[in-house]
KOLKOLFI-395811 format. One line per 8 residues: number of its first residue (from 1); for each residue x, y, z of C-alpha. Coordinates in nm, 3 decimals. Layout:
NUM> X Y Z  ...
//
This chain:
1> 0.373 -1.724 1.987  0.621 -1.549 1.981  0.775 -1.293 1.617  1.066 -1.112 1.557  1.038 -0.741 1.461  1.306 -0.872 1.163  1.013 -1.147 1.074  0.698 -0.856 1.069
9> 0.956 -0.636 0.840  1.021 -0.908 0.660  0.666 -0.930 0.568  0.602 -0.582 0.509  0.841 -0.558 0.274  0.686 -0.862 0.085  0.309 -0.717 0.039  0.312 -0.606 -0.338
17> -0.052 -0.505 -0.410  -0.223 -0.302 -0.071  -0.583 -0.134 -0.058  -0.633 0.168 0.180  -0.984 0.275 0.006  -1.217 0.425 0.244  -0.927 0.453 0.525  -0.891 0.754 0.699
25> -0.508 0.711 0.630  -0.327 1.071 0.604  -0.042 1.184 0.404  0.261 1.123 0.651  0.113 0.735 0.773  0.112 0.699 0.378  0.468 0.782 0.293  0.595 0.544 0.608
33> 0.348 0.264 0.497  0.484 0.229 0.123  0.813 0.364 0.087  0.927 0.282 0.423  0.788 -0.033 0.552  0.637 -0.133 0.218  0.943 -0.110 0.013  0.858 -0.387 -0.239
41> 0.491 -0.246 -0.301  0.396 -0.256 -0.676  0.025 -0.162 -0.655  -0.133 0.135 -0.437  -0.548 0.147 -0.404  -0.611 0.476 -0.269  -1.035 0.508 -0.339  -1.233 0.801 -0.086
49> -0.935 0.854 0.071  -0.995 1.208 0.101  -0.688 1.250 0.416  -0.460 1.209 0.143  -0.332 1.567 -0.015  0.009 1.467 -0.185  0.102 1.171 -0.375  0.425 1.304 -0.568
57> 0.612 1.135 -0.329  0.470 0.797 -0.388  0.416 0.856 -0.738  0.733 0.910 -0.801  0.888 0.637 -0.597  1.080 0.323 -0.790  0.878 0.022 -0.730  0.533 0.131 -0.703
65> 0.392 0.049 -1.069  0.007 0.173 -0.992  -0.172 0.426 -0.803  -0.496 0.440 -0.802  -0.730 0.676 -0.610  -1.099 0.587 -0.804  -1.076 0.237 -0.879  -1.028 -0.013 -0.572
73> -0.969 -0.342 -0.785  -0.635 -0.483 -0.779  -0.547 -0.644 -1.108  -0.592 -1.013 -1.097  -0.230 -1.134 -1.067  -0.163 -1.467 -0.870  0.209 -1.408 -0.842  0.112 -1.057 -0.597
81> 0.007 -1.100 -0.275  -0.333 -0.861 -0.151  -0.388 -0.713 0.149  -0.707 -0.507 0.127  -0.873 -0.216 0.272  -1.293 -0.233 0.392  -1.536 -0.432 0.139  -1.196 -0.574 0.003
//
């Protein structure tokens, strides 16, 4: 089956809540992730994710509304869609 790089963008940009606890994800794959490809990303779960060093960027960005580096529990909102990290 063939989909369009428009159709996986398109999806990207539609993930709103997105756990990376106990990723090895690093600063730079971070900022591409949710301000880039995740542009309408509202919640951020960040837990052991000791790669990560800066988070002014993405603290400061418009859309994200929560980011949270102890707690790996995405509030329970039907209307968000979830795309978790391990144990998720």
């Amino acid at each position: 089956m063939y989909v369009s790089l428009e159709e996986e963008k398109r999806k990207l940009r539609g993930i709103k809540a997105l756990n990376l606890s106990h990723t090895s994800v690093k600063d730079g794959t971070l900022y591409v992730i949710t301000i880039k490809s995740c542009s309408g990303l509202l919640q951020l779960y960040l837990e052991n994710c000791c790669r990560i060093t800066e988070l002014e960027d993405i603290d400061s960005g418009d859309s994200i509304e929560k980011v949270d580096r102890y707690a790996s529990k995405p509030e329970n909102n039907e209307d968000n869609d979830y795309v978790g990290g391990r144990g998720a």
